[in-house]
N, C-alpha and C positions, 0 to 999 in steps of 0.2 A: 377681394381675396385677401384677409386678413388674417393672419395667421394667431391661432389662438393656443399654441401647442409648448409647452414650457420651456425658457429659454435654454436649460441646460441640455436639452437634449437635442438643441437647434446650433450647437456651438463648438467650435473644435477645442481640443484640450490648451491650446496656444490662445483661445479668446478666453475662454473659461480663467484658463492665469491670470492674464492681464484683467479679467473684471475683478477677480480676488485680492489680485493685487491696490486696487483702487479700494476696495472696499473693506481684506481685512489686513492690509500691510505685509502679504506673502511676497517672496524677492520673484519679478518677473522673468521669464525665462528668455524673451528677445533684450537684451541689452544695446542703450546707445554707443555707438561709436564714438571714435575721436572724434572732437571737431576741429574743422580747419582742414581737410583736407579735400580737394574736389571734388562735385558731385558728375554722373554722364550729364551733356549738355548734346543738343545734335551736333555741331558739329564734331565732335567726341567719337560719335557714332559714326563717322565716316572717318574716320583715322585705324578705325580697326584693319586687321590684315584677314581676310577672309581666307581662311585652309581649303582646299580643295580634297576631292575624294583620291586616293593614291594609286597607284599600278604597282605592282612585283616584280623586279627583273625573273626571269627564269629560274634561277636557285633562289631566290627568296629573300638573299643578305642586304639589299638596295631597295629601296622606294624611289618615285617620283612621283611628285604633287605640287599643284598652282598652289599659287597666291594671288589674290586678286587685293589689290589698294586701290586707292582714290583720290584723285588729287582734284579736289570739290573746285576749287578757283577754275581748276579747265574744265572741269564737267565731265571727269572720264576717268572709267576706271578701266584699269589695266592686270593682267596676268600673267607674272612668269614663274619659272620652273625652277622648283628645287632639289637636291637628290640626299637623300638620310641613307647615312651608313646606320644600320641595325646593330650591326656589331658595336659601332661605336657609340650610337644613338648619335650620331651628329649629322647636320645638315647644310650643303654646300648649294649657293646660288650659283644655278647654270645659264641664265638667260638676265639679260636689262633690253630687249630689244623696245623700239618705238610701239609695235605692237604686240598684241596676246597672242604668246602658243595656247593651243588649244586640245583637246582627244589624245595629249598624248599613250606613247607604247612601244612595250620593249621588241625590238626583232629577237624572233623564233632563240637566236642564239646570243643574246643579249650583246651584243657588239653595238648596237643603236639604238638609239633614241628615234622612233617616229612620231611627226604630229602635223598638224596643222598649222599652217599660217598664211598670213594675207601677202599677194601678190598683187600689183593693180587692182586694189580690192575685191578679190577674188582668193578666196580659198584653195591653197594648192599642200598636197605631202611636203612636207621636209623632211630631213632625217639629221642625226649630228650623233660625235659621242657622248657616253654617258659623261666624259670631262667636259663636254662642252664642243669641243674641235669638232671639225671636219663638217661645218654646218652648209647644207645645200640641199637644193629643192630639187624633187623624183616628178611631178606631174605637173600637165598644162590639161588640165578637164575644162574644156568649153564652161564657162559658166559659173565654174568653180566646185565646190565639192564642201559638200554639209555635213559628210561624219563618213568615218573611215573602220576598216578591223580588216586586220594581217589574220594571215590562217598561219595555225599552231604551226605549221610547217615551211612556213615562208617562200610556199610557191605562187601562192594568189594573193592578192587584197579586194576586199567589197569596199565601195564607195556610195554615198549617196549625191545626186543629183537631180535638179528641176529638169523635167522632159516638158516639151508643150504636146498637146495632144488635141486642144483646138485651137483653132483661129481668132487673130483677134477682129472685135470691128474693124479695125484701121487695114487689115489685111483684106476683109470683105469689101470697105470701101475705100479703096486707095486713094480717089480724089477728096478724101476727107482727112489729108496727113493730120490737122491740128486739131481734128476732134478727141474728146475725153469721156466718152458716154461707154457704158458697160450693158451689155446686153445678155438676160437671164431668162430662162425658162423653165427651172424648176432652184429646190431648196440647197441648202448647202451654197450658198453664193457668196456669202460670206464666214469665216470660222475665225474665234476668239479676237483675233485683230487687222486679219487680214482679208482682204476681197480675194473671192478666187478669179484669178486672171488664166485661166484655161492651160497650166501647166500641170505636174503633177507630182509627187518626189516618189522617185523610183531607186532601186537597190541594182548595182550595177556589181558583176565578179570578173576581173581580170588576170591575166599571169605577170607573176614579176622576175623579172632575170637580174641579179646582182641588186635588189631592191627597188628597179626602176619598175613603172609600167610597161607590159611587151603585148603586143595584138590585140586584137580588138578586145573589149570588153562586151561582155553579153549583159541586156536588160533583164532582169529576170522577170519586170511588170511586161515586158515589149506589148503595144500595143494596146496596154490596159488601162482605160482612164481611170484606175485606183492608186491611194495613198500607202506608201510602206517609208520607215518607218509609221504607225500610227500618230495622225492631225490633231491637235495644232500645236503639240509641245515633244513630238517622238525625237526619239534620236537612236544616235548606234549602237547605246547602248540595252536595246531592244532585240538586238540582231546579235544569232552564235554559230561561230564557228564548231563543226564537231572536231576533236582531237586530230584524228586523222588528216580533216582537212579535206574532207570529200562531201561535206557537206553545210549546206549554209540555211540557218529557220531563220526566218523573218517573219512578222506580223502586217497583217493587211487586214483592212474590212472592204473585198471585195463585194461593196455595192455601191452605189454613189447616187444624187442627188435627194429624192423626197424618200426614198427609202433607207439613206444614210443619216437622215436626221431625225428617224426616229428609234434605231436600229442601234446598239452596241454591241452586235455579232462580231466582232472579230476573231479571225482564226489564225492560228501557226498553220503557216508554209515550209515544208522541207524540198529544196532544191538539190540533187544530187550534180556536182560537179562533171563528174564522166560521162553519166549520160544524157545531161543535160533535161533531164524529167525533174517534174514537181509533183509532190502532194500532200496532201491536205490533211495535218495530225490530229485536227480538232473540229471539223466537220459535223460532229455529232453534238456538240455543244452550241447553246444558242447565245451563250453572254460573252464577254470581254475572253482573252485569250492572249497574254501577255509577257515580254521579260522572260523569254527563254535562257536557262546556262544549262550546261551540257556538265555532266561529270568528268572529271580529266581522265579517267579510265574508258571513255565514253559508253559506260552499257546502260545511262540511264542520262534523261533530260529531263531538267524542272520547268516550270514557271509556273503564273500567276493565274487565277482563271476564278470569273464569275458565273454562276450560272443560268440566269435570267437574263432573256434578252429586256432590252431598256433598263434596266436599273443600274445606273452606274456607282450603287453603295451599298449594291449587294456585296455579301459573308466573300473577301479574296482568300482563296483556297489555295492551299502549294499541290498543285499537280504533279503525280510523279509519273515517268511513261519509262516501261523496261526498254530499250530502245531494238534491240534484236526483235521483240515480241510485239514490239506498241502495245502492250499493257498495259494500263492505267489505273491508278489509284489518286487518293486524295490524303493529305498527310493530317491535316492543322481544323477539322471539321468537329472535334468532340472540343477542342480548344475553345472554338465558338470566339476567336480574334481572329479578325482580319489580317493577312500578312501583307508586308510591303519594299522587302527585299531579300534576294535569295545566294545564297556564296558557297560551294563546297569546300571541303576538304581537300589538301592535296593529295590523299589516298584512295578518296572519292569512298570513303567508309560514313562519312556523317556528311548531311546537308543544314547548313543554318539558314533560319530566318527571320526578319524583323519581324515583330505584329507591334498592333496597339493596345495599349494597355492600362486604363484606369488611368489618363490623363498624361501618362508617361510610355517610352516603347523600351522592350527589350529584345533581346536576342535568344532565339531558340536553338538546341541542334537536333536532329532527326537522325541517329544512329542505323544506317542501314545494316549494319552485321548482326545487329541483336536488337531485335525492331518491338521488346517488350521492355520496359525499365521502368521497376515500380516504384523505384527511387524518386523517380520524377512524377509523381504525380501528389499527393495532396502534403508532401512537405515541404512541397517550391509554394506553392497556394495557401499556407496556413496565412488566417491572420487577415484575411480578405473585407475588404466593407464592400457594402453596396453589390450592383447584380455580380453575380457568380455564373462563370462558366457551365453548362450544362455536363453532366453527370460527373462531379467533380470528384469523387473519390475511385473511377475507375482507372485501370493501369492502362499509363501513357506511351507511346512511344514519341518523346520527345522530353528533350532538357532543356530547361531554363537555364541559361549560360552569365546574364546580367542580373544583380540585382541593384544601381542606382536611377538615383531617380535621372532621369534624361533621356537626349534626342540622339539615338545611334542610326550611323549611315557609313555609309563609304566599305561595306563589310568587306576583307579580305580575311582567306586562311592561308600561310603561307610556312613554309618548311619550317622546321623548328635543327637548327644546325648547333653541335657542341663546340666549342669553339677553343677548349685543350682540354688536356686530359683529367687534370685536377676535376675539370668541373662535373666530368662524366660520372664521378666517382660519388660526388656529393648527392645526400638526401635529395634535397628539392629536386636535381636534376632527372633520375631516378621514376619521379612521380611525374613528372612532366609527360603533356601529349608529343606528337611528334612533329607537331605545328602548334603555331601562333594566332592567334586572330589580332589584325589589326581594324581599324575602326576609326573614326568621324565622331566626336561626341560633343552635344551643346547643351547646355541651360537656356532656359526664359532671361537669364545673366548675363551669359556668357556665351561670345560663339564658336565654333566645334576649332578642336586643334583634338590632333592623330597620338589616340592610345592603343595604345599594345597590353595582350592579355593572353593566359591558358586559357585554353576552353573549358576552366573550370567553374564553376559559381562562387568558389571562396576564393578565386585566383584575384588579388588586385589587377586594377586599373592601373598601367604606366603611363603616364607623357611623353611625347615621340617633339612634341615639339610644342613650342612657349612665346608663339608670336603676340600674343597680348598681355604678357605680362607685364611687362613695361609701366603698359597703359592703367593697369587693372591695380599695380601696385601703389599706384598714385590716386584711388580714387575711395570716396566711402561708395559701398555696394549696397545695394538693395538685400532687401532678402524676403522670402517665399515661405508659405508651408500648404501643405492641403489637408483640404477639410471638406466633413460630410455635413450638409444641410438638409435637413428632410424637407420634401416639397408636398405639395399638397394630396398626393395620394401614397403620402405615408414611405414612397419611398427616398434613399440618400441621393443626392445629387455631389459629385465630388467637385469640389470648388476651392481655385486658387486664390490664396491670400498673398498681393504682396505687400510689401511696407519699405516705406523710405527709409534712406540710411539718416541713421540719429533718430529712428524712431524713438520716441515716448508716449509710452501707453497711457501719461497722464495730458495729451495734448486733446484737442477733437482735429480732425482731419477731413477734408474736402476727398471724397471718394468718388470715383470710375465705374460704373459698373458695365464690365467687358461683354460686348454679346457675339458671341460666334460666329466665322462664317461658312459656306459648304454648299448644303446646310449641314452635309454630314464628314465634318472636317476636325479631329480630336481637337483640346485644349493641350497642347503638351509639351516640351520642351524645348523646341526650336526657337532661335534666334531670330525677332524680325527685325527687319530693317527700318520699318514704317509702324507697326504695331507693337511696339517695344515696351514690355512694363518696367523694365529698369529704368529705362528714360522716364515712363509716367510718375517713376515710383520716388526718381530723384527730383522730381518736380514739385515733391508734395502730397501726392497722391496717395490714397491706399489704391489699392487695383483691386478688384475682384473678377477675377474670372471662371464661372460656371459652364461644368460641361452637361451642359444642360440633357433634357431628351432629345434623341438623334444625332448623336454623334458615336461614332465606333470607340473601341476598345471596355466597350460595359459588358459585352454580349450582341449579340442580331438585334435579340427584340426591342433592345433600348433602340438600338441603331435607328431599327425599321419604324418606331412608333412615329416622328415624325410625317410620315408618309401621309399625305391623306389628313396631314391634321398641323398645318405652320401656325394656327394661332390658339392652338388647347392646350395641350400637357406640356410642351418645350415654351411656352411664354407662362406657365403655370410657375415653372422653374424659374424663369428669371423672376419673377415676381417675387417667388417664396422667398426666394438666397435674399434680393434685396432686403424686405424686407427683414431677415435675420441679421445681416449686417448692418442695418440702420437703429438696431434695438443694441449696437455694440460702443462701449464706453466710448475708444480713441475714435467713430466715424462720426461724424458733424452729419445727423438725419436732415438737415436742413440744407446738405450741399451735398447732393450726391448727382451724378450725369448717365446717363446711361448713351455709350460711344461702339456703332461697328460698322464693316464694313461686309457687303455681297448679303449674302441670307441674316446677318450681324446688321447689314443696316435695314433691309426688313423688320426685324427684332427692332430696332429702335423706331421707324415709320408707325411699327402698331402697337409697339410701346406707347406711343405720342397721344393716340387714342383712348387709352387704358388704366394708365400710371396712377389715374384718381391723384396728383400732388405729391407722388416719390419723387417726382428728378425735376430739378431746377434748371438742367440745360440738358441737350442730344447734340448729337454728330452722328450723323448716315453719311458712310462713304461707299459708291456706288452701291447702294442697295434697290431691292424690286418694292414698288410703289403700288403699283397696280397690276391687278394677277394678270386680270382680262386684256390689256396691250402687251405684260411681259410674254404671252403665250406665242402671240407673234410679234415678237420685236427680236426675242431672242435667239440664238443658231439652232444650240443641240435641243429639238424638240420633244426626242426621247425622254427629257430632263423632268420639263414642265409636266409632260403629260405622263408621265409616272408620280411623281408626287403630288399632282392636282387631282390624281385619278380621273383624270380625261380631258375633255378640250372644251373652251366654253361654249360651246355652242353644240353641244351634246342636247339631249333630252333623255333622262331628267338629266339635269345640269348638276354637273359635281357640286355638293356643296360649299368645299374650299374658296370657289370665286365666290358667293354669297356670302359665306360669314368670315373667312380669313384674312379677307383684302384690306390691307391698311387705308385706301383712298375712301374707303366707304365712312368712316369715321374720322373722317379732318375736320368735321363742327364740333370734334372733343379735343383738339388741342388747345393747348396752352402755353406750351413750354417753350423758348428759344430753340433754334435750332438751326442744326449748319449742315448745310448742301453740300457735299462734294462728289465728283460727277468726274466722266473725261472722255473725251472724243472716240476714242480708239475704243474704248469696254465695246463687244457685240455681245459677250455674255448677259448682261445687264446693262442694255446701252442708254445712252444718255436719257434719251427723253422721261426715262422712270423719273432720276433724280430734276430735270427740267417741272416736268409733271407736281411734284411734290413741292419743290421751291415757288413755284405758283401757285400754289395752294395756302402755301403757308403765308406767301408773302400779302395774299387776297383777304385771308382771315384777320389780317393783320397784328401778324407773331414774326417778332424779333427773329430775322433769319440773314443768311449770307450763301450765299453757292460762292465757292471754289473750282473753279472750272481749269481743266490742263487739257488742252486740245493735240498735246503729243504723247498720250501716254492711254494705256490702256485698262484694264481689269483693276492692275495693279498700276502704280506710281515707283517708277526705277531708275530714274533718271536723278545722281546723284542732290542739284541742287534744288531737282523740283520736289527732290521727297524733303531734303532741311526744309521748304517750302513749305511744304505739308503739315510738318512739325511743327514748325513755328504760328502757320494760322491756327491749328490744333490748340497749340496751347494758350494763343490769344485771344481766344474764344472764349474756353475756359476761364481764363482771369477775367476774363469780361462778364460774364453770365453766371459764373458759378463762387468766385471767391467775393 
């Protein structure tokens, strides 16, 4: 797969400089920094102060948001709470306790601060004021309590809790106290990291008198071996209160064992409080059904909703439902992006929401008073590479609200208040909406701290607060740009370049090349902890990262082409990009690695096979080896057997197990390569990455497995991820520089 296609039109305008620059003495457009001043190092990366997503006291003027630090020597990170005056923009520490609040929330009448925290290790309400004072704990819930939400009106709170609903063995055979054996009879026995032990998490509504708990609280599952919040990562923030307060949606996929593991039917449940009925809003929908919020006006509820059962990367649709009528419409479907967070208005006149977007996410709003705005449509879009939304020049009803490049989260719209008279008077104030959006915002750089914004598209971005500055002002940064590589069926793949700080385009440099993981999971602006290109980037490296085919925010059909096809047009991609950046000045084509993890280290397993002598070293971190045992080794089987297009042992036999499986081609490796694997993955559980380190190690290719027997999918345990980092990069200098 050799790309014969002219470099200029293989190259972004930021490579094209720098070759001109080498070649006719044009001034290049990335400039070296100072030197002397620090580079990130990991432990670096654990000094950072993590921003948490904020709450609004009731008028809007107060925030509250964690911060989560680390203090790497004990192994523990911790979270407490801060409160920002808007007015003032300042920010007051309310909490140093031994352990993390956690969910906090304002009561109905802003007088308290509710949240969580650990009692005998056990999760119970606390409450305190917004000064801090008056801190005590409201419940003793047997067992403790997994996530909480006060109703607008602070007559009840829903909690969640583990109910058991079977027996254990030890129960069945009581003369067997010291036994350890688990006993299964159909699927779902295990999910993401945990064994299911016959309990079940259920959504519990109680009444509160003076904010305490008062009588019994009602199960709203009672009796139901199903999960609410939705398994293995739900929370409360799945679950809405309506305005009033008389009603409570929850999400469940009311079906469990071999029908739940192929099945992503879930549906919203609306529970009415007084009379104690339920039912069922999305019944008629056969996919995912998600992340309910309710309008504070309440005559309309949103969420999340796919519509194919089993695909978990089908098109997420913002559903709107009139709530008097349960009428239903779909907001964000001509958009043809996936959305992934939803926030109203305080006047409940516009709905925003996040999608993904070309490698990057923005913020949309959805005007319901005047639901045509032709504004918003092909002059928010001008200027576009690569796939294009479907029928792009029709009139939208929605606005594009951001336009930098980054990762937004944490969405709030909250009161927009004058705060004297002077200011009422003034232009800008004038033009102003009658709310704010506040927001969570991060780079591949830098990780998210809370800005404040109109909800206008020209309105700047403010900083709400500066917890890494510190850090960040003492360091040389990396830096980023993206760029279009055409791949081999002619179309652009958008692809991130990064580059070490003190770049010099007249250096050659040891390159990354980044493979995705998902499989259908964007390239784009969020902070990792573990997958960090600023870390890569300060190491020396260039980074490239390619959002190859199958990943969202291109459009569907990029998304979906994957499907049915892990080793054609999405390994076509990596190939081509590589190849374009190995034909570029400042990268050393003789030391380039190709490094990823989950469907990313797949990509590099049948990269290993393929490469023909591009990549001098690999790193797979938990990735799938072999299709035929991932089909059953793994939980959610809905998974495999949507993107495998069936099960291996069909007739005819999908041809993804024949010709996509990376183990079918271990007599073409060559290259060095590093194992890394962990006990706890059921996503992709060990024995792939076991599987594959025997293979390699039989062939006899330079290899190492990294094994963490306490950790799961992912690696989060502060110094087993420095851990991680550091074999990562020892690797590297071993095999690649």
């Amino acid at each position: 797969m050799i790309c014969n296609q002219s470099l200029k039109h293989r190259l972004s305008l930021t490579a094209l400089t720098l070759l001109l620059t080498l070649s006719l003495g044009w001034p290049a457009t990335l400039q070296a920094q100072s030197q002397g001043d620090p580079v990130l190092n990991e432990e670096m990366l654990w000094k950072m102060s993590m921003v948490q997503a904020p709450v609004a006291s009731p008028d809007g003027q107060r925030l509250v948001y964690g911060v989560r630090t680390t203090e790497l020597a004990l192994n523990k990170s911790q979270t407490d709470l801060y409160i920002l005056d808007l007015s003032l923009q300042k920010s007051t520490r309310l909490t140093t306790t031994p352990s993390s609040e956690s969910e906090v929330r304002w009561s109905p009448d802003g007088q308290w601060l509710v949240f969580l925290y650990s009692v005998d290790g056990q999760m119970q309400m606390h409450r305190m004021r917004p000064d801090g004072s008056g801190r005590e704990c409201l419940s003793a819930v047997p067992g403790g309590v997994e996530g909480f939400g006060l109703s607008p009106q602070g007559g009840h709170w829903f909690y969640l809790a583990r109910v058991r609903m079977e027996p254990t063995l030890r129960d069945r055979y009581p003369e067997l106290p010291l036994s350890s054996g688990r006993l299964y009879d159909q699927l779902m026995h295990r999910h993401w990291d945990r064994w299911h032990d016959g309990t079940y998490s259920h959504v519990f509504v109680q009444a509160l008198r003076d904010g305490y708990p008062n009588g019994k609280a009602v199960d709203l599952l009672e009796n139901q071996p199903y999960h609410s919040p939705l398994q293995p990562m739900g929370s409360s923030s799945e679950i809405a209160w309506s305005p009033d307060g008389d009603w409570l949606v929850y999400p469940s996929k009311k079906m469990n064992g071999n029908q739940s593991a192929v099945s992503t039917n879930s549906d919203l449940y609306a529970y009415h409080i007084p009379s104690g009925k339920t039912q069922n809003l999305t019944e008629s929908n056969p996919g995912y059904d998600t992340d309910p919020v309710f309008s504070p006006d309440g005559q309309h509820l949103a969420w999340l909703s796919m519509a194919r059962d089993g695909y978990e990367a089908d098109l997420n649709r913002v559903a709107l439902m009139e709530w008097s009528t349960r009428s239903l419409r779909y907001l964000n479907t001509e958009l043809d992006r996936s959305a992934y967070e939803l926030c109203w208005a305080p006047d409940s006149k516009s709905l925003y929401f996040g999608v993904y977007d070309q490698g990057s996410t923005k913020v949309y709003a959805h005007p319901l008073a005047s639901p045509q705005h032709s504004s918003a449509s092909t002059a928010t879009r001008s200027g576009r590479k690569g796939p294009s939304p479907r029928n792009e020049t029709a009139v939208r009803s929605w606005i594009e609200i951001t336009t930098e490049t980054a990762q937004y989260s944490g969405l709030l719209a909250i009161p927009h208040r004058v705060t004297n008279k002077a200011e009422s008077k003034t232009t800008a104030t004038k033009q102003r909406s009658n709310h704010r959006l506040v927001f969570l915002k991060s780079t591949m750089l830098r990780p998210s701290e809370l800005f404040v914004k109109e909800p206008l598209r020209s309105a700047p971005e403010t900083p709400l607060t500066h917890c890494n500055d510190s850090l960040y002002s003492q360091l040389q940064s990396a830096r980023f740009e993206s760029s279009w590589i055409t791949s081999s069926d002619g179309k652009a793949v958008q692809t991130y370049i990064v580059y070490p700080p003190n770049f010099d385009p007249k250096r050659r440099y040891p390159t990354l090349i980044y493979c995705q993981g998902g499989p259908q999971s964007m390239i784009g602006q969020a902070f990792s902890m573990r997958w960090n290109f600023h870390l890569m980037a300060a190491k020396g490296y260039i980074v490239v990262a390619p959002n190859r085919r199958g990943l969202p925010g291109f459009g569907q059909a990029w998304n979906e082409q994957i499907s049915g096809d892990w080793g054609g047009q999405a390994m076509n991609d990596l190939l081509w990009v590589t190849d374009s950046v190995r034909r570029l000045p400042f990268v050393d084509a003789e030391k380039v690695a190709a490094v990823g993890a989950s469907f990313g280290g797949y990509s590099v397993y049948w990269l290993a096979g393929h490469h023909n002598g591009r990549f001098k070293s690999m790193i797979a971190h938990c990735g799938v080896y072999n299709l035929e045992s991932m089909f059953g080794q793994t939980e959610e089987i809905f998974f495999s057997q949507w993107d495998m297009k069936g099960r291996p042992w069909d007739r005819p036999k999908p041809a993804s197990y024949t010709w996509f499986s990376p183990h079918k081609t271990v007599d073409q490796w060559t290259s060095p390569i590093l194992v890394i694997h962990n006990e706890n993955d059921f996503r992709v559980p060990l024995a792939q990455g076991l599987e594959a380190y025997t293979a390699a190690q039989l062939r006899g290719i330079k290899t190492k497995l990294l094994y963490f027997p306490d950790e799961n999918h992912w690696v989060v345990k502060p110094q087993n991820s420095v851990l991680w980092q550091k074999v990562f990069f020892d690797w590297l200098d071993e095999t690649l520089r």
